[in-house]
C-alpha positions in Angstrom: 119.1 -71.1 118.3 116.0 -70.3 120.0 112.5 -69.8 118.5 113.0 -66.1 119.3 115.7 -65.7 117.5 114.5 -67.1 114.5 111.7 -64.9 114.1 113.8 -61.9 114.6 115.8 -63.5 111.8 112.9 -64.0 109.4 111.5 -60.2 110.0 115.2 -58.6 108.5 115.3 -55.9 106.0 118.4 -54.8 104.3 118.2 -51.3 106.5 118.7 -54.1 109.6 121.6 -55.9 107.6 123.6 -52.8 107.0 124.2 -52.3 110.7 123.9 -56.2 112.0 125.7 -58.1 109.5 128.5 -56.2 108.0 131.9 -56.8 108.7 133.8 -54.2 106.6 134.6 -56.0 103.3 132.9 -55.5 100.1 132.8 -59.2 98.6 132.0 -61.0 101.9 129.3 -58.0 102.5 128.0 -58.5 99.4 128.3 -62.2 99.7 126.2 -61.9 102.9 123.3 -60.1 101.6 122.3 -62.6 99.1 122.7 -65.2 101.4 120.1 -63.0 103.3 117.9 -62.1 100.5 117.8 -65.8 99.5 116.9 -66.7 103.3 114.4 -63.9 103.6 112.9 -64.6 100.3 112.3 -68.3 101.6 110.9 -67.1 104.9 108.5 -64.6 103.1 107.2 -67.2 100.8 107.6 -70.3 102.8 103.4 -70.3 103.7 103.3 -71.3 99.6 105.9 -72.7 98.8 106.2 -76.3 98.2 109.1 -78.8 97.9 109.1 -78.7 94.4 112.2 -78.0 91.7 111.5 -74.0 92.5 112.5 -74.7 96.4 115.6 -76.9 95.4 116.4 -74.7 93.0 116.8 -71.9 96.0 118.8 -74.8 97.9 120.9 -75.5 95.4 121.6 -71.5 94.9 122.0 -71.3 98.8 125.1 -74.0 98.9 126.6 -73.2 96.0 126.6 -69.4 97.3 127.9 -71.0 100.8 130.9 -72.8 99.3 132.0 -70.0 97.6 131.6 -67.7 100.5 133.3 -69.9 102.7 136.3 -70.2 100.2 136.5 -66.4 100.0 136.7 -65.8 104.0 139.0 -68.7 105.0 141.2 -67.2 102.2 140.5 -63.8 103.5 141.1 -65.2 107.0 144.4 -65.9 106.5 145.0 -62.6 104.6 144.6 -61.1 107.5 146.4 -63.3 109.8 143.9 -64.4 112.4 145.2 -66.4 115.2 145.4 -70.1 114.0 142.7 -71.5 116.4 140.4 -68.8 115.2 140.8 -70.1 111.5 140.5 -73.8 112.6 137.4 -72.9 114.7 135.9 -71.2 111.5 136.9 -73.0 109.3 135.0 -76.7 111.1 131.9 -74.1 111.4 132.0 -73.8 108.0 132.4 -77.6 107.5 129.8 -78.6 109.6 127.5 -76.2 107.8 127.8 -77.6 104.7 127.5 -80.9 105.8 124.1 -80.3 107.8 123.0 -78.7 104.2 123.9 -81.5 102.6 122.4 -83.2 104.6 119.6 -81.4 104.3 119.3 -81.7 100.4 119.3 -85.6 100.5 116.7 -85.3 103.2 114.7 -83.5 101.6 115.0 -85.7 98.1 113.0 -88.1 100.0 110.0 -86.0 100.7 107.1 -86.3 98.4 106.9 -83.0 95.9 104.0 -81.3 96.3 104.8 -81.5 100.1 104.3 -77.9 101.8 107.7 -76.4 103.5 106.5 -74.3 106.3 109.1 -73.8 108.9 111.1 -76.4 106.8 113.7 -73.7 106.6 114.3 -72.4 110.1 117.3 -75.0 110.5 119.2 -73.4 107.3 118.5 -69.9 108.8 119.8 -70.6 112.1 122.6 -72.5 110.9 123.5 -69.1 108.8 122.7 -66.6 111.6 124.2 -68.2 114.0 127.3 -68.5 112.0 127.4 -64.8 111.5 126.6 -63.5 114.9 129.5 -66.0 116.2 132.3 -66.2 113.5 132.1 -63.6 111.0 131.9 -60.7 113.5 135.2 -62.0 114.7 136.7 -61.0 111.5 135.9 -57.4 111.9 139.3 -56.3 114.4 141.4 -58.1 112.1 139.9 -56.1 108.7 139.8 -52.8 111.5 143.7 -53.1 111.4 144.3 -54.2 107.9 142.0 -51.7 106.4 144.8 -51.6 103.8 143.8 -54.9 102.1 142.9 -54.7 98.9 140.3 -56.5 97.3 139.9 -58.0 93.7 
């Protein structure tokens, strides 16, 4: 992802969300705009923050949000029936994800606390946006035809 697309990504509001990033189900919309409002939070405040237990606390909130979010659409996925290549290609994007965050974490468990974050970030918010511009929106025929399925 470009540099241009990352700063579009850090200037999002909820108004921009409602009409970029919805697909047209209530727990994975939902699901979506705290994984925003986490991301957004971390961009607003990244000038200040430091890598201290306040930052890996947001990390830690950020994967654990991801795993079950991507539990809830691969099951949704198949709900719906999507073609089998388009639930394998998901599904590794998802994998990949959360082992680049992963990653990430143990990475970043060998920086010094105390150590300022700026732009330390970006990657997680591109791997995200990214992710939703080029999987999740494919999700959104296969809800269009199946607007009969119910949700718990």
């Amino acid at each position: 992802m470009d540099s241009e697309h990352i700063v579009l990504f850090r200037k999002l509001k909820m108004t921009d969300y409602k009409k970029d990033f919805k697909i047209g189900n209530m727990r994975l919309d939902s699901q979506h705009e705290k994984l925003l409002n986490i991301l957004i939070y971390l961009a607003e405040k990244e000038e200040k923050l430091l890598l201290d237990d306040e930052a890996m606390e947001y990390i830690n909130d950020l994967m654990h949000l991801l795993t079950i979010h991507f539990h809830d659409e691969e099951e949704l996925m198949h709900v719906l029936h999507m073609d089998d290549s388009e639930i394998h290609a998901h599904t590794a994007a998802h994998q990949q994800i959360l082992k680049e965050l992963t990653d990430f974490y143990y990475n970043l468990m060998t920086i010094s606390k105390g150590t300022p974050v700026k732009n330390i970030f970006a990657s997680i918010e591109a791997w995200i946006y990214k992710h939703m511009v080029t999987f999740d929106i494919k999700m959104i025929p296969y809800l269009h035809h199946r607007a009969s399925y119910s949700e718990e």
